[in-house]
C-alpha positions in Angstrom: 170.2 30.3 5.4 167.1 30.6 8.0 164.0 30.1 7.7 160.7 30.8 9.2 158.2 28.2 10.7 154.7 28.9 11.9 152.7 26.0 13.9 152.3 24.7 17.1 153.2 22.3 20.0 150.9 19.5 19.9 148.6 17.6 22.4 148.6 13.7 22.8 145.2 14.1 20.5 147.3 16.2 18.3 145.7 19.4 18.2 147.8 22.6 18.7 148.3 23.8 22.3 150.6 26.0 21.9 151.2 28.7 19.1 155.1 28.9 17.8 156.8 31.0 15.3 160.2 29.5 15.4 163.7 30.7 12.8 166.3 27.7 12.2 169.2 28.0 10.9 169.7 25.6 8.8 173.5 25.5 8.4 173.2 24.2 11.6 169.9 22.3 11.9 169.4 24.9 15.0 166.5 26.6 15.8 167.8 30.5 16.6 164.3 32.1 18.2 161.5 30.9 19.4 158.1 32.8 19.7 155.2 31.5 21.7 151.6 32.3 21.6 148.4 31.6 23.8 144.8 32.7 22.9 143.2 34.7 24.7 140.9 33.5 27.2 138.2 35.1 25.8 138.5 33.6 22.8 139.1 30.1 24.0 137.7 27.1 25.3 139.5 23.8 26.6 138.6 22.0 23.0 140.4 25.5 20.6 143.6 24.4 18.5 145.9 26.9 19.3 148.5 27.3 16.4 149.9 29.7 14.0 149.0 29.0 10.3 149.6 30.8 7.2 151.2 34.3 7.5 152.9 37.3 5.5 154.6 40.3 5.6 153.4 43.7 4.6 154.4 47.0 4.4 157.3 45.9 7.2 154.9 44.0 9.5 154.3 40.7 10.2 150.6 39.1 10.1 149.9 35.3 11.4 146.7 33.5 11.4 145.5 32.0 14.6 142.4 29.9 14.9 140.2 33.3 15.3 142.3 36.1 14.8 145.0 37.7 12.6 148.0 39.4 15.1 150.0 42.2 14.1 153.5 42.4 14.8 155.8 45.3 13.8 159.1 44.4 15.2 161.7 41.2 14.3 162.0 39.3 15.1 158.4 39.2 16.3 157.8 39.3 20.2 154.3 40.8 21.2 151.8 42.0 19.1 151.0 45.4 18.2 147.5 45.1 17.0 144.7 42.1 16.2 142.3 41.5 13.3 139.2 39.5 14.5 135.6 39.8 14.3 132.8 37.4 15.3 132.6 35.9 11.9 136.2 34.1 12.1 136.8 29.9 12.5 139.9 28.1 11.9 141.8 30.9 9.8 144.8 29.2 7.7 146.3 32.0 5.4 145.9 35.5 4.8 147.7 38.1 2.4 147.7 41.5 1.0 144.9 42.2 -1.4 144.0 45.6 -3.0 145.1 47.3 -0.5 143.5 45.6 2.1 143.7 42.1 3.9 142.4 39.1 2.5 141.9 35.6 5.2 141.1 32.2 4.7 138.5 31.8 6.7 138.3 27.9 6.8 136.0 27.1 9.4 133.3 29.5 7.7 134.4 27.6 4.5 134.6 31.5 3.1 136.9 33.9 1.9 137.1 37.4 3.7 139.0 40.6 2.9 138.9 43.0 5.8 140.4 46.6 6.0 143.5 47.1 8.0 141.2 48.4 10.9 139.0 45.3 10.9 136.0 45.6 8.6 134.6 43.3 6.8 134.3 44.8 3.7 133.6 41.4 1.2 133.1 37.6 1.7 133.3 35.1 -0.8 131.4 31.9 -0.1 132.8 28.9 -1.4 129.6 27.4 -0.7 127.2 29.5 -2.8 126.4 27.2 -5.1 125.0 24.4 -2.7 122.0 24.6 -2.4 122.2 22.4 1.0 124.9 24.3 2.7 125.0 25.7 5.9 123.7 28.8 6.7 126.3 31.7 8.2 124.2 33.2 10.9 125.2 37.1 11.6 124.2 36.6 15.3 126.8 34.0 15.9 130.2 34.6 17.6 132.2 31.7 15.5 135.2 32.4 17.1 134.1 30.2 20.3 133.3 27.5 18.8 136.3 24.9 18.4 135.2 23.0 14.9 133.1 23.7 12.6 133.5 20.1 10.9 132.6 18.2 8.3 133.6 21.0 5.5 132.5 20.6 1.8 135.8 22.5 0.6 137.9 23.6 3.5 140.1 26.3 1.5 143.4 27.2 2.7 146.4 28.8 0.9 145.4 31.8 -0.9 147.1 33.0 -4.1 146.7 35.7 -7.0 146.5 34.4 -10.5 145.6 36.5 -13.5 144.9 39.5 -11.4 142.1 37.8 -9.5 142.0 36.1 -5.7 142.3 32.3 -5.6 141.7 29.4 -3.0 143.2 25.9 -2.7 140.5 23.8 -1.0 141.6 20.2 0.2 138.4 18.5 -0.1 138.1 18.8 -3.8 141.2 18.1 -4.8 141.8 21.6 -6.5 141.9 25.7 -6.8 139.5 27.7 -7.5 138.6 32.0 -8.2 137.0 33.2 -5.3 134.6 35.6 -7.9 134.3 32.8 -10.1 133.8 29.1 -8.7 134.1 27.8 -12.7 137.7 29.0 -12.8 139.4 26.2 -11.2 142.6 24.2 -11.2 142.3 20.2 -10.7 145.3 19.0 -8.4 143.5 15.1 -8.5 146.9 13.3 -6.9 146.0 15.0 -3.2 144.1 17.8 -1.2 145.8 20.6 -2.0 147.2 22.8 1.3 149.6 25.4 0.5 149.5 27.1 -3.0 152.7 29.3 -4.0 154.5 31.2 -7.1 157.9 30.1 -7.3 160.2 30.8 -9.8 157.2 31.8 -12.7 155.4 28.3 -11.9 152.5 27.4 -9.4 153.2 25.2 -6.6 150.8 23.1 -4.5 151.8 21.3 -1.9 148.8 18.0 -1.1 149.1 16.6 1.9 149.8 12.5 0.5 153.5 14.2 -0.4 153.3 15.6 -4.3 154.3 18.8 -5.7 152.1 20.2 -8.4 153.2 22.7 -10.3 150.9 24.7 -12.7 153.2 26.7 -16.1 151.6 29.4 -17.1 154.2 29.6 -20.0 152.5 26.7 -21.2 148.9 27.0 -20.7 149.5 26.3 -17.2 149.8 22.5 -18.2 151.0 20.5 -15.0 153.9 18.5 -13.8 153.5 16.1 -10.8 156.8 15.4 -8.6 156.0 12.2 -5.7 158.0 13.1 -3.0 157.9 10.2 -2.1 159.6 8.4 -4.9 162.3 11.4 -4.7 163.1 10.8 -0.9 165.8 7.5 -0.2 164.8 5.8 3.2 161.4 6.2 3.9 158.3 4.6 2.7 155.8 7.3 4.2 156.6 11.2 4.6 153.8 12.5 7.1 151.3 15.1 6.6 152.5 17.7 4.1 151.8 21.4 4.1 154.5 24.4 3.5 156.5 24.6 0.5 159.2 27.8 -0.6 161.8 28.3 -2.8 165.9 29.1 -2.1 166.5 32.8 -3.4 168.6 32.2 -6.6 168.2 28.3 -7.3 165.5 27.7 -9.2 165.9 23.9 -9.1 165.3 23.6 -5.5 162.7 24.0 -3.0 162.7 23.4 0.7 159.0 21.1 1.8 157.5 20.8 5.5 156.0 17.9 6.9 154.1 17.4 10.4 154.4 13.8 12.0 151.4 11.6 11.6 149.5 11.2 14.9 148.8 7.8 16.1 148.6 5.6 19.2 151.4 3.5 20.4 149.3 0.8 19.1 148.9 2.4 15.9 152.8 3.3 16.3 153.6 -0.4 16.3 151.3 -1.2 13.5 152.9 1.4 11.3 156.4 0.1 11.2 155.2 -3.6 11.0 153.8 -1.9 7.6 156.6 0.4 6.2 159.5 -1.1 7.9 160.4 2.5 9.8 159.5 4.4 12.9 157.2 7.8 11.7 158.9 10.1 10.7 159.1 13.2 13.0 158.3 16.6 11.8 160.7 17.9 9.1 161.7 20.0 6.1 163.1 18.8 3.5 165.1 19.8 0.4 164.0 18.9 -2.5 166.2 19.1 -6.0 163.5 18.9 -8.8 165.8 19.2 -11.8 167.4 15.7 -10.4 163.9 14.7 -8.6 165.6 13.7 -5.3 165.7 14.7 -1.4 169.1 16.3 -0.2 168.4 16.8 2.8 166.0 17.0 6.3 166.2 18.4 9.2 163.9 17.7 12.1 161.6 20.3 13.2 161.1 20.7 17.1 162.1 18.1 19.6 160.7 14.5 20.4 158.5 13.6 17.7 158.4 17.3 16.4 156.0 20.2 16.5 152.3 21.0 14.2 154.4 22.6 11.3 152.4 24.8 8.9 153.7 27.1 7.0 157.9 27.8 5.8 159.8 30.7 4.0 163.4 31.3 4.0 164.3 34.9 5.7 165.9 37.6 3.5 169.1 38.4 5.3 167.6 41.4 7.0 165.5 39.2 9.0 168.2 36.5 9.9 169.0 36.7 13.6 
């Protein structure tokens, strides 16, 4: 089994500096390709994170998020893009996916939610600030992708999802989902900030980034079961900073979680095992068997402490290398 990992190599600070798509094998613990990925110097300055975040495949291509543009890639596994998505209204993308036909993007930094045509229009934004009446203001003459942060955000969506036929956002801030059409349709996570938000096997998965699963049953009036990762992994008293979340094809008791190491100091380093008794953890995914609510395994992602891990899927044999 392989799977797929988008992020990034990190600076000391711990922002991206490097973009990677990586494939492990993880019969081996291996990783079996590496892709990497600078921005453009046009669209960069010194202070950018440059990472891949969320990603999907359609119609036999592959399409990544970087902090200001969406890259095409129609060959695997993926080497140089074929074609880009970006316009000046872009910040800090974190997901996109396939919607109506066209492309629909997390725009996190714009605290929106764009769908653009294949050829790069804008052709609707949802603001998931609408309804504050102190918000910032999106100003048309402003080329957003240069600038490196738009921080503090109200919301800060990420993971977008489809539920009953209509476009939704997680958004870590407030500690739930909501319908980008509808603000009053919303889902309350409450344990964590929510990051990635997936269907797997008939139930809704959210990942939050304190290391819970939420899942959402639609089957039962989409009442919600909480799994602490935590509690379910031997060893450890603290996980690190959890994002990605996917199923194995044909178990549907399992499901394989990605962590990114906690950035701190030395100082910091030594005042973190004085407190849980271990070293932090280094970037890793995880199995997870829910049925028996334990950990079976990790592997470690990247080498030293471990790469900016963002999003995982396990690779349909056609895409194994």
């Amino acid at each position: 089994m392989q799977v797929l990992i988008t992020g990034a190599e990190q600076g000391a600070d711990g922002k991206g500096v490097l973009a990677l798509a990586i494939i492990m094998d993880l019969e081996t613990g291996k990783t079996v390709y590496r892709m990497e990925f600078m921005l453009p110097e046009a669209l960069r300055t010194p202070e950018h994170k440059v990472q891949f975040t969320g990603n999907a495949f359609i119609d036999g291509k592959w399409f990544v998020c970087t902090h200001n543009e969406v890259l095409i890639f129609d060959t695997w596994p993926p080497r140089t893009p074929v074609d880009r998505i970006t316009i000046p209204g872009f910040n800090d993308l974190h997901h996109c996916m396939e919607w109506r036909g066209n492309l629909a993007i997390s725009n996190t930094g714009l605290e929106t939610v764009d769908v653009v045509s294949f050829s790069g229009e804008l052709l609707e934004r949802y603001d998931l600030l609408r309804d504050e009446p102190d918000a910032r203001k999106i100003d048309s003459d402003v080329d957003y992708r240069l600038i490196a942060d738009t921080k503090p955000h109200l919301r800060h969506g990420n993971h977008l999802f489809e539920h009953d036929g209509e476009l939704w956002t997680g958004q870590l801030k407030t500690f739930d989902a909501v319908c980008t059409s509808d603000l009053s349709k919303r889902l309350s996570i409450e344990v964590g900030m929510p990051h990635d938000g997936v269907w797997l096997n008939g139930r809704l998965f959210f990942t939050t980034t304190n290391g819970h699963l939420v899942a959402f049953d639609p089957a039962r009036g989409m009442s919600r079961e909480v799994y602490n990762l935590l509690e379910m992994t031997e060893g450890l008293n603290q996980l690190g900073w959890c994002r990605g979340v996917c199923s194995i094809p044909g178990d549907t008791d399992r499901v394989i979680v990605m962590f990114s190491r906690l950035r701190r100091s030395k100082w910091k380093d030594f005042g973190y095992w004085i407190k849980y008794g271990h070293n932090i953890p280094t970037s890793n995914i995880s199995m997870y068997n829910l049925a028996e609510r334990k950990c079976e395994h990790r592997w470690a992602v990247g080498e030293g402490e471990g790469y900016q891990v963002f999003q995982v899927d396990v690779l349909p044999d056609e895409k194994c290398v």
